[in-house]
TIGUKE-871323 format. One record per atom (N, C-alpha, C): residue in one letter; atom name; x, y negated, z negated. Coordinates in Angstrom, 1 decimal, decimal comma, always signed. Atoms other than C-alpha are relative to their C-alpha. Layout:
BEGIN
<r><r>A</r><a>CA</a><xx>X</xx><yy>Y</yy><zz>Z</zz></r>
...
***
This chain:
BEGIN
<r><r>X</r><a>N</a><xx>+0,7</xx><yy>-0,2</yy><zz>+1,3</zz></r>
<r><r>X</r><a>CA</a><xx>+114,2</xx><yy>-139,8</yy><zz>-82,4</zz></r>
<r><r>X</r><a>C</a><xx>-1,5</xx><yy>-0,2</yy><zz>+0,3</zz></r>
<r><r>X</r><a>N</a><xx>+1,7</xx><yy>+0,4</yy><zz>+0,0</zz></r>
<r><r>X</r><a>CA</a><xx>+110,6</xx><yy>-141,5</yy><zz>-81,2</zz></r>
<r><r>X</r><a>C</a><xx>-0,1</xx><yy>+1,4</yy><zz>+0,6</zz></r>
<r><r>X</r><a>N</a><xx>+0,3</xx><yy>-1,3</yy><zz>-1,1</zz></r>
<r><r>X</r><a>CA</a><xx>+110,5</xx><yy>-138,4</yy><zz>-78,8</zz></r>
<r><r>X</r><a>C</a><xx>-0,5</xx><yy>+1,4</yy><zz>-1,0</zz></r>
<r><r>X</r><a>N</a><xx>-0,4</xx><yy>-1,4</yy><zz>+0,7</zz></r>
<r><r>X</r><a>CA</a><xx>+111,3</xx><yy>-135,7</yy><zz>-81,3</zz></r>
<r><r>X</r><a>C</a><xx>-1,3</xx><yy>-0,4</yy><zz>-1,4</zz></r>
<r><r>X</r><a>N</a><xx>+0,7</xx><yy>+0,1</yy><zz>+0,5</zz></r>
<r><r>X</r><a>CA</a><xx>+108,8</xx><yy>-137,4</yy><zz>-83,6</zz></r>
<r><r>X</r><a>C</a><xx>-1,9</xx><yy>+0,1</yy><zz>+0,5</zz></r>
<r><r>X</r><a>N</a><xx>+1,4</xx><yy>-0,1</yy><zz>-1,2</zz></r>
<r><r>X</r><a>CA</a><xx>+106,0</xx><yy>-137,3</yy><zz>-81,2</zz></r>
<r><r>X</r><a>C</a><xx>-0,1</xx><yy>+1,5</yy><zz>+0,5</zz></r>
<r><r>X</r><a>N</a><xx>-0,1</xx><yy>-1,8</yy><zz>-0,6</zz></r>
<r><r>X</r><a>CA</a><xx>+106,9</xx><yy>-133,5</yy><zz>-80,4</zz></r>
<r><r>X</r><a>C</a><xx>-0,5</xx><yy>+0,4</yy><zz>-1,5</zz></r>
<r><r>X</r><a>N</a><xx>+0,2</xx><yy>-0,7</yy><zz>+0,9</zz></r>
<r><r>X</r><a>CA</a><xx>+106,4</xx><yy>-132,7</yy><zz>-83,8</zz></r>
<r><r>X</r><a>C</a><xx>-1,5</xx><yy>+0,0</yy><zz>-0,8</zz></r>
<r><r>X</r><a>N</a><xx>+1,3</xx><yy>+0,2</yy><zz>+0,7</zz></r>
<r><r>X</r><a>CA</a><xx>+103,2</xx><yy>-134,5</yy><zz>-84,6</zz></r>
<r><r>X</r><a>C</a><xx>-0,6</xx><yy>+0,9</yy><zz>+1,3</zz></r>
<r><r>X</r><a>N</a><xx>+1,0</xx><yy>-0,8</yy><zz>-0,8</zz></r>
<r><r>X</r><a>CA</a><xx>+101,7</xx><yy>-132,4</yy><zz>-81,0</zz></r>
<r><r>X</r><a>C</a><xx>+0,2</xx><yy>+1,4</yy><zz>-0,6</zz></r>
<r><r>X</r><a>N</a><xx>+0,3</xx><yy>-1,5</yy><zz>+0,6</zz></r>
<r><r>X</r><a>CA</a><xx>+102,8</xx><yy>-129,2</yy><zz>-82,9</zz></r>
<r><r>X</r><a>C</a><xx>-1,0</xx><yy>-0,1</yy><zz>-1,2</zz></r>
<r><r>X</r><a>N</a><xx>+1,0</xx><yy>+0,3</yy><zz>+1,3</zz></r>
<r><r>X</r><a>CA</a><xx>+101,4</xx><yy>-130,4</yy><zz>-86,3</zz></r>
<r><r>X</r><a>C</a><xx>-1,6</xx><yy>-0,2</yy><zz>+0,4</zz></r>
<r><r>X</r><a>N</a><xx>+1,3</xx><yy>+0,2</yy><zz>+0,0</zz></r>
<r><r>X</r><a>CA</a><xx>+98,2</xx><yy>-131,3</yy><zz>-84,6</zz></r>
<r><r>X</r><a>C</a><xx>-0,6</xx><yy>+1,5</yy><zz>+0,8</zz></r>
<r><r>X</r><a>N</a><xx>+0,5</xx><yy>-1,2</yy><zz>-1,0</zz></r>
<r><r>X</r><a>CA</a><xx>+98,1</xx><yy>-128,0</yy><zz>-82,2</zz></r>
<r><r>X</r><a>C</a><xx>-0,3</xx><yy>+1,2</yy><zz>-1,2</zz></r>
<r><r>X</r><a>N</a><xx>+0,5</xx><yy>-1,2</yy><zz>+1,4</zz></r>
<r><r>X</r><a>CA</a><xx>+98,5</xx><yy>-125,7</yy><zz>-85,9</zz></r>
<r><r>X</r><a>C</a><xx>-1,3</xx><yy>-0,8</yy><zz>-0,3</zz></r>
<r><r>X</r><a>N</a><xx>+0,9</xx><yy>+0,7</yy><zz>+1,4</zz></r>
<r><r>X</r><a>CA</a><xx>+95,7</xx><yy>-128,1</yy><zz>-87,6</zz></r>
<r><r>X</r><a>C</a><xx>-1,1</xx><yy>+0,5</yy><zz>+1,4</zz></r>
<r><r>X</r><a>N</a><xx>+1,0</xx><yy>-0,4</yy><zz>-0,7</zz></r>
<r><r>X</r><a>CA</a><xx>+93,3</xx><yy>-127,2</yy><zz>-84,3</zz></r>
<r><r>X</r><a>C</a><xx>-0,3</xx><yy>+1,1</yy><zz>-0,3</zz></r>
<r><r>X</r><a>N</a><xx>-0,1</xx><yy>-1,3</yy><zz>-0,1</zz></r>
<r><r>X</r><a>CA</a><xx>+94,5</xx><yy>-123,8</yy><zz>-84,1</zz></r>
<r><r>X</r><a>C</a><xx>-0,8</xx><yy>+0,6</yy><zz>-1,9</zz></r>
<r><r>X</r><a>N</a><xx>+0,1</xx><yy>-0,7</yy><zz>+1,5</zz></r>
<r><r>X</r><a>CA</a><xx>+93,9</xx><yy>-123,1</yy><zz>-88,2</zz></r>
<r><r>X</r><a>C</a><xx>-1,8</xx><yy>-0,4</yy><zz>+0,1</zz></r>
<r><r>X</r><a>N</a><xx>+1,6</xx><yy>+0,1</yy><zz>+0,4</zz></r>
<r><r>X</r><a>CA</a><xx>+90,0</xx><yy>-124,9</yy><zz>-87,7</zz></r>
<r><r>X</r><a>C</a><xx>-0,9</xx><yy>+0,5</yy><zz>+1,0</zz></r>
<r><r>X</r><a>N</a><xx>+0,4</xx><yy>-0,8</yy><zz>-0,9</zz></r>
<r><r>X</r><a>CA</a><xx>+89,4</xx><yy>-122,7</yy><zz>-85,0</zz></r>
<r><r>X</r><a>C</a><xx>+0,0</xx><yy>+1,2</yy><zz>-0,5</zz></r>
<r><r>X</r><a>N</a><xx>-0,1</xx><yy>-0,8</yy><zz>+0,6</zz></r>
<r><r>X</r><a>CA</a><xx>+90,3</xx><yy>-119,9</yy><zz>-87,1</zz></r>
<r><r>X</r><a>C</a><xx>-1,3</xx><yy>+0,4</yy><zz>-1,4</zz></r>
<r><r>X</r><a>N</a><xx>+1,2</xx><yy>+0,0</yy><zz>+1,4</zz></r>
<r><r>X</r><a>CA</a><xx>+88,3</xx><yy>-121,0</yy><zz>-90,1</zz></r>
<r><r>X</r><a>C</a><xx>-1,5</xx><yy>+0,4</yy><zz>+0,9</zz></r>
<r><r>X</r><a>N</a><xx>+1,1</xx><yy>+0,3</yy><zz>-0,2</zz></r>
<r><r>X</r><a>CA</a><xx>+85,3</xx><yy>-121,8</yy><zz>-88,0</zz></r>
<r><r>X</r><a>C</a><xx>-0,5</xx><yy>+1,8</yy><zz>+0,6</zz></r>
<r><r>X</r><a>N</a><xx>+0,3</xx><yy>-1,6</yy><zz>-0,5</zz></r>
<r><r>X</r><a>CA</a><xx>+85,4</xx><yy>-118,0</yy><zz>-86,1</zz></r>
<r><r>X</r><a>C</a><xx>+0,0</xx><yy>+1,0</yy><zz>-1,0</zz></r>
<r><r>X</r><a>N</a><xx>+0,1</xx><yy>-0,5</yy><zz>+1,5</zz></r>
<r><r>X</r><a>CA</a><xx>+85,9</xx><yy>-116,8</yy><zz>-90,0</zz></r>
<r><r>X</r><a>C</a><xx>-1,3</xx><yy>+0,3</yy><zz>-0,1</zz></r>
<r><r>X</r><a>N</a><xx>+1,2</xx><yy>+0,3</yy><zz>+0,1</zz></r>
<r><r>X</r><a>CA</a><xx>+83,0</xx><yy>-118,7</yy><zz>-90,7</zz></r>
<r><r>X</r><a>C</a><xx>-0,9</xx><yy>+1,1</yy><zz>+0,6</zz></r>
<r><r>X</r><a>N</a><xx>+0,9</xx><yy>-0,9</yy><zz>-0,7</zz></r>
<r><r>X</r><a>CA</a><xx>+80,9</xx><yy>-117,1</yy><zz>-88,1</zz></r>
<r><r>X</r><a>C</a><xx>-0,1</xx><yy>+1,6</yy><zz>-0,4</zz></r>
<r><r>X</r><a>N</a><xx>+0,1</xx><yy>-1,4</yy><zz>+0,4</zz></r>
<r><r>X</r><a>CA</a><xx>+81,8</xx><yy>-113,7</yy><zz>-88,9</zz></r>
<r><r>X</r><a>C</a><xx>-0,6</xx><yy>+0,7</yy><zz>-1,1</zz></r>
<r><r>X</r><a>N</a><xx>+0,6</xx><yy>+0,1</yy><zz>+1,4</zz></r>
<r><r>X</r><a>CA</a><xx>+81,1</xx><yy>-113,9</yy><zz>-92,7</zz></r>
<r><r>X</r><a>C</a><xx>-1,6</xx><yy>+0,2</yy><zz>+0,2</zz></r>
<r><r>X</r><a>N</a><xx>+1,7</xx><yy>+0,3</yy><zz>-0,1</zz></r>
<r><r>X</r><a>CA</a><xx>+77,5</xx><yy>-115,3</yy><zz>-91,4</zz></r>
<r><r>X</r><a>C</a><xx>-0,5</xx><yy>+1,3</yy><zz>+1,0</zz></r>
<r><r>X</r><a>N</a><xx>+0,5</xx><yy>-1,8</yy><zz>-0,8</zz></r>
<r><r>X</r><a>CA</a><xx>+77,0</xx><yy>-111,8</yy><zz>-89,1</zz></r>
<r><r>X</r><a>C</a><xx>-0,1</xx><yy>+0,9</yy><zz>-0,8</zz></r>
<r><r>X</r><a>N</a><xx>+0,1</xx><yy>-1,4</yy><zz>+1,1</zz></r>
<r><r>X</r><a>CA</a><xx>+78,3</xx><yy>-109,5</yy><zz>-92,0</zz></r>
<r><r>X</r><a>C</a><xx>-1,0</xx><yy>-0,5</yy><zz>-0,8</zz></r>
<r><r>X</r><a>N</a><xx>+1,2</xx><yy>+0,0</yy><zz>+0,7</zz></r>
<r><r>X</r><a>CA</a><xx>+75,8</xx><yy>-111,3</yy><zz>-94,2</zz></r>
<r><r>X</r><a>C</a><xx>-1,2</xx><yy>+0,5</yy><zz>+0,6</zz></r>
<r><r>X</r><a>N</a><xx>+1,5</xx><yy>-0,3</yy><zz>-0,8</zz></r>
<r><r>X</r><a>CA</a><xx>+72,8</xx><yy>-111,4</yy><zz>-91,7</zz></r>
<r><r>X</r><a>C</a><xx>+0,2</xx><yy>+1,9</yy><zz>+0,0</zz></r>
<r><r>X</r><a>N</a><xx>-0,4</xx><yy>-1,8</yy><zz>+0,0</zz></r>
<r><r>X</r><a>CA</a><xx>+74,2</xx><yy>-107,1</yy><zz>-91,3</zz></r>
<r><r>X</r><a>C</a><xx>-0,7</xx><yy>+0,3</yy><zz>-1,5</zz></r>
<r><r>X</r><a>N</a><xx>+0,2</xx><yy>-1,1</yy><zz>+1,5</zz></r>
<r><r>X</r><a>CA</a><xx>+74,2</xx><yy>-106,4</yy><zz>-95,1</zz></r>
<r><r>X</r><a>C</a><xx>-1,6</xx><yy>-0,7</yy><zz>-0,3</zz></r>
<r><r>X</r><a>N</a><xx>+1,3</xx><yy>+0,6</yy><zz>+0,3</zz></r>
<r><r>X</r><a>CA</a><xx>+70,7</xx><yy>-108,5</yy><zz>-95,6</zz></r>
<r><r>X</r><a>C</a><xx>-0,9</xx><yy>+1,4</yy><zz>+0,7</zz></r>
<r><r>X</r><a>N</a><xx>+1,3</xx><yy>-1,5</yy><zz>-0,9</zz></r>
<r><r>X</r><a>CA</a><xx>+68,9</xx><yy>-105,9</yy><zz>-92,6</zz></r>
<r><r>X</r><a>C</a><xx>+0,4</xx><yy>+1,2</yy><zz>-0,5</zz></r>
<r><r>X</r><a>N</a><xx>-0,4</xx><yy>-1,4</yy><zz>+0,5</zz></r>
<r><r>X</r><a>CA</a><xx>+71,0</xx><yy>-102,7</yy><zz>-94,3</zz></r>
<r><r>X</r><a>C</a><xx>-0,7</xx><yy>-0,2</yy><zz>-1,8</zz></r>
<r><r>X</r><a>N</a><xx>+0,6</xx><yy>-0,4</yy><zz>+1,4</zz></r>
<r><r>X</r><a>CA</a><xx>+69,5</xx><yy>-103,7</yy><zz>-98,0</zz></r>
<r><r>X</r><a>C</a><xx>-1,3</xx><yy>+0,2</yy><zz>+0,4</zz></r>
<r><r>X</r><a>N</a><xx>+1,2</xx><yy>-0,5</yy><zz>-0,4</zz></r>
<r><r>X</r><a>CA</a><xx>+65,7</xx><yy>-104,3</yy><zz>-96,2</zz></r>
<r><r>X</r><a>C</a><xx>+0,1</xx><yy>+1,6</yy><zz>+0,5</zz></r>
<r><r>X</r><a>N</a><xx>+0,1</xx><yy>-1,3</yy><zz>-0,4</zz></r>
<r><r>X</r><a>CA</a><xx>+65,9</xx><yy>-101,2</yy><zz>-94,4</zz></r>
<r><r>X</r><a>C</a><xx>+0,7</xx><yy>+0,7</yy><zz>-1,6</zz></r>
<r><r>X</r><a>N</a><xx>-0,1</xx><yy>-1,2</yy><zz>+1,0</zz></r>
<r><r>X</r><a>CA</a><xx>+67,3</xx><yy>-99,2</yy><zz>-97,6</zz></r>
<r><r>X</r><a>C</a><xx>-1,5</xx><yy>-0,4</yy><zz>-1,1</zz></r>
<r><r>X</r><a>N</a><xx>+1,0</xx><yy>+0,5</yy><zz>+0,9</zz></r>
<r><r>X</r><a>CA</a><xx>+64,6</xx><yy>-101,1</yy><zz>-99,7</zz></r>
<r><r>X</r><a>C</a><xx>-1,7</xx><yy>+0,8</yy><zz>+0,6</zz></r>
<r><r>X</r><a>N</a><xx>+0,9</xx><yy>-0,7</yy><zz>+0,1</zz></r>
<r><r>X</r><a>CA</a><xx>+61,8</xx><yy>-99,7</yy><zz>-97,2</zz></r>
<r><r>X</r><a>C</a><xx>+0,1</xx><yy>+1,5</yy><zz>+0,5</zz></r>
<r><r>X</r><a>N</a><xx>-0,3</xx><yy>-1,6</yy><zz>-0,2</zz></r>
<r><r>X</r><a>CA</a><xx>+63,5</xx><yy>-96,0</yy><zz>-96,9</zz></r>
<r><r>X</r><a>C</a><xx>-0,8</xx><yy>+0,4</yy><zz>-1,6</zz></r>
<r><r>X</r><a>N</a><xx>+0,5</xx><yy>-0,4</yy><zz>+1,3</zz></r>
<r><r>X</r><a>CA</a><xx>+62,8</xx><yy>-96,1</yy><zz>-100,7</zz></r>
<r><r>X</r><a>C</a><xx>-1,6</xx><yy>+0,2</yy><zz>-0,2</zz></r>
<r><r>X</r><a>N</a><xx>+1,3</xx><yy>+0,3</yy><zz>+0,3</zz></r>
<r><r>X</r><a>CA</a><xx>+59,5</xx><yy>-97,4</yy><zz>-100,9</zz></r>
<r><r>X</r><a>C</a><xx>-0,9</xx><yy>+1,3</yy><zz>+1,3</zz></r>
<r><r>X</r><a>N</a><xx>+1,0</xx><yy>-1,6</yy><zz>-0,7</zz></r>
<r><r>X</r><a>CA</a><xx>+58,5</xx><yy>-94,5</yy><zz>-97,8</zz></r>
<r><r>X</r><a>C</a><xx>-0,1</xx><yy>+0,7</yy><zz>-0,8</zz></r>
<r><r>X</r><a>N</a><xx>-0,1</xx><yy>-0,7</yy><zz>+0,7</zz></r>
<r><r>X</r><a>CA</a><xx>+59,6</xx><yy>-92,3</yy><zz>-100,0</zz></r>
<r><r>X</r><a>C</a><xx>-1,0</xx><yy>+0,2</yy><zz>-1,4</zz></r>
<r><r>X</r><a>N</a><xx>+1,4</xx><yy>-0,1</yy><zz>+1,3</zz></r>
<r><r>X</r><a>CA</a><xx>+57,5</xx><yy>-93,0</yy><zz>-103,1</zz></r>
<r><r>X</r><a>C</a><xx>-0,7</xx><yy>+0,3</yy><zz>+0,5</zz></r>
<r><r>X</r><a>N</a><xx>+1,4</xx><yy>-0,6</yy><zz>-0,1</zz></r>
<r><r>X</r><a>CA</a><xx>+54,4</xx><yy>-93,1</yy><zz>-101,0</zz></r>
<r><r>X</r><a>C</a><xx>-0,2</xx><yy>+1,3</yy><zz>+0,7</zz></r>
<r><r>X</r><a>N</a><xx>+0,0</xx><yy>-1,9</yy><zz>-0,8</zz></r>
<r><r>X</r><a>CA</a><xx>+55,3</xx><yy>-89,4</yy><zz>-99,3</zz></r>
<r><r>X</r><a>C</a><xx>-0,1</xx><yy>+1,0</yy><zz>-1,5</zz></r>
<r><r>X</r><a>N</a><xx>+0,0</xx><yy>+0,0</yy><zz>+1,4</zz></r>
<r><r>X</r><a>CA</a><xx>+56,0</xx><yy>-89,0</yy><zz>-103,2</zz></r>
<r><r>X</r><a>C</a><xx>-1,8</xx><yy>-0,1</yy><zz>-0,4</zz></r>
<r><r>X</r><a>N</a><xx>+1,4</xx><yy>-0,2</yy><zz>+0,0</zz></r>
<r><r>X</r><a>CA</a><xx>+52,6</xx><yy>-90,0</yy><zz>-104,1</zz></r>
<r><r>X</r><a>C</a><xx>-1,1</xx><yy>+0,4</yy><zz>+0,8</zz></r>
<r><r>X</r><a>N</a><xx>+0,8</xx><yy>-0,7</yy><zz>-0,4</zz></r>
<r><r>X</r><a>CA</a><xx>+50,4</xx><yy>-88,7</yy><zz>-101,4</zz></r>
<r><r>X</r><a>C</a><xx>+0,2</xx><yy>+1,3</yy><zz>-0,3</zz></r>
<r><r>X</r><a>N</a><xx>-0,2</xx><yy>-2,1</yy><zz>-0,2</zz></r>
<r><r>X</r><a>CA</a><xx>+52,1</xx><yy>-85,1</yy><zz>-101,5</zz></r>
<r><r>X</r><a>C</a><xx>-0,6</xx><yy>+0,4</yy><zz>-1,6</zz></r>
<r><r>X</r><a>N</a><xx>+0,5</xx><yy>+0,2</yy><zz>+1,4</zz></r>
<r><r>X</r><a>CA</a><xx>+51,1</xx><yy>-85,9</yy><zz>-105,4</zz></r>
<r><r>X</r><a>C</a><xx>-1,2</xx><yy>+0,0</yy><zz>-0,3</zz></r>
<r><r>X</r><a>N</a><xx>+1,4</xx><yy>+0,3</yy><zz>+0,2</zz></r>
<r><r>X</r><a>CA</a><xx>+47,8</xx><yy>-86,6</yy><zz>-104,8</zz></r>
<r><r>X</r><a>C</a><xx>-0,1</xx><yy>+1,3</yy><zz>+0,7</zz></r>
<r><r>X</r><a>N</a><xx>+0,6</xx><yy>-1,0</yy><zz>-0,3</zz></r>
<r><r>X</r><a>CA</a><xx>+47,2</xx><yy>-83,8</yy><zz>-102,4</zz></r>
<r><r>X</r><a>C</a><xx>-0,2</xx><yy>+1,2</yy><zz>-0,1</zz></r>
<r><r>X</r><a>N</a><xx>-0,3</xx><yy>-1,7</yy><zz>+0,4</zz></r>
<r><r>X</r><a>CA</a><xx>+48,6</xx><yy>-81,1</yy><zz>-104,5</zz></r>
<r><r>X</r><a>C</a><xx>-1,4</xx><yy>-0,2</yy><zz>-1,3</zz></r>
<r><r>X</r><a>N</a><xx>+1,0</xx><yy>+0,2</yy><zz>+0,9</zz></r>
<r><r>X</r><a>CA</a><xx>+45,9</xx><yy>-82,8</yy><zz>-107,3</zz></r>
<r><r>X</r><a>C</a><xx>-1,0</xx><yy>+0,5</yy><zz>+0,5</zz></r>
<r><r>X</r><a>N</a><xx>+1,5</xx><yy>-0,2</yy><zz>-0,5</zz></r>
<r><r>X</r><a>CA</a><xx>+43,0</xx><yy>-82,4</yy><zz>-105,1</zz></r>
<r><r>X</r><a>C</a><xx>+0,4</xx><yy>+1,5</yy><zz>+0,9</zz></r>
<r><r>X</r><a>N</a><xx>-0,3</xx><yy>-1,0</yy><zz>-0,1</zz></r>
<r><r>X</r><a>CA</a><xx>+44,1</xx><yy>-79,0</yy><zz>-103,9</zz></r>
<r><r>X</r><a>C</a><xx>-0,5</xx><yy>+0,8</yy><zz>-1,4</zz></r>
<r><r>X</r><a>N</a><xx>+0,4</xx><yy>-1,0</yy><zz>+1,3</zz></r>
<r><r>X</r><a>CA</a><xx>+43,7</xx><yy>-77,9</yy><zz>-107,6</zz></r>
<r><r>X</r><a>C</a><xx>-1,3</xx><yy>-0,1</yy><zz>-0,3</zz></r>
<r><r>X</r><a>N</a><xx>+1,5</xx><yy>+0,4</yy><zz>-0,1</zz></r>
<r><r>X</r><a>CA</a><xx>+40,3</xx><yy>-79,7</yy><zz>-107,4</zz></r>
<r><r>X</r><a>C</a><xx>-0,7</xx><yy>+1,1</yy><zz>+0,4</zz></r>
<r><r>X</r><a>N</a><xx>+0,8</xx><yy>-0,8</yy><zz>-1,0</zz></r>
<r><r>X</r><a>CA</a><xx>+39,3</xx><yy>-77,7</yy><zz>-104,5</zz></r>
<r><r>X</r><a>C</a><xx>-0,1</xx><yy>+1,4</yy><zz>-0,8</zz></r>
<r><r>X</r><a>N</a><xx>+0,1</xx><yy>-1,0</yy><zz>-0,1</zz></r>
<r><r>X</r><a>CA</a><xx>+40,4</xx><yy>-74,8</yy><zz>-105,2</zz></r>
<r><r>X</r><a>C</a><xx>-0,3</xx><yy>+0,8</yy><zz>-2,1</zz></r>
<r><r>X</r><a>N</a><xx>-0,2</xx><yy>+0,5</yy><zz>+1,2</zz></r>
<r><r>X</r><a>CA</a><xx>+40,3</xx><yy>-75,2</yy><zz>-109,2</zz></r>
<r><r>X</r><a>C</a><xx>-1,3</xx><yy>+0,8</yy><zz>-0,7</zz></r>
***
């Protein structure tokens, strides 16, 4: 009986490693896809913001175009 009790607490203890080894490489992962989606919203945030100002210069140089030529 002591034997078969002592076998069962090294299984119980080898899941309870195995499951916070699990969590903990979870963990990590979560924290990479965050840091990922953080650099994919910057980068979409300054796609946008190029945009406007290709937006406003081509805006401005079609104004001063009508200037010139005006």
């Amino acid at each position: 009986m002591y034997h078969h009790n002592r076998f069962l607490l090294y299984l119980t203890n080898r899941r309870a490693l195995l499951l916070l080894r699990k969590k903990k490489y979870q963990e990590g992962l979560l924290a990479r896809t965050d840091g990922q989606l953080d650099n994919l919203e910057r980068l979409v945030h300054d796609l946008e913001f190029a945009q406007v100002e290709k937006q406003v210069k081509t805006r401005g140089a079609e104004i001063n175009s009508s200037f010139v030529l005006g």
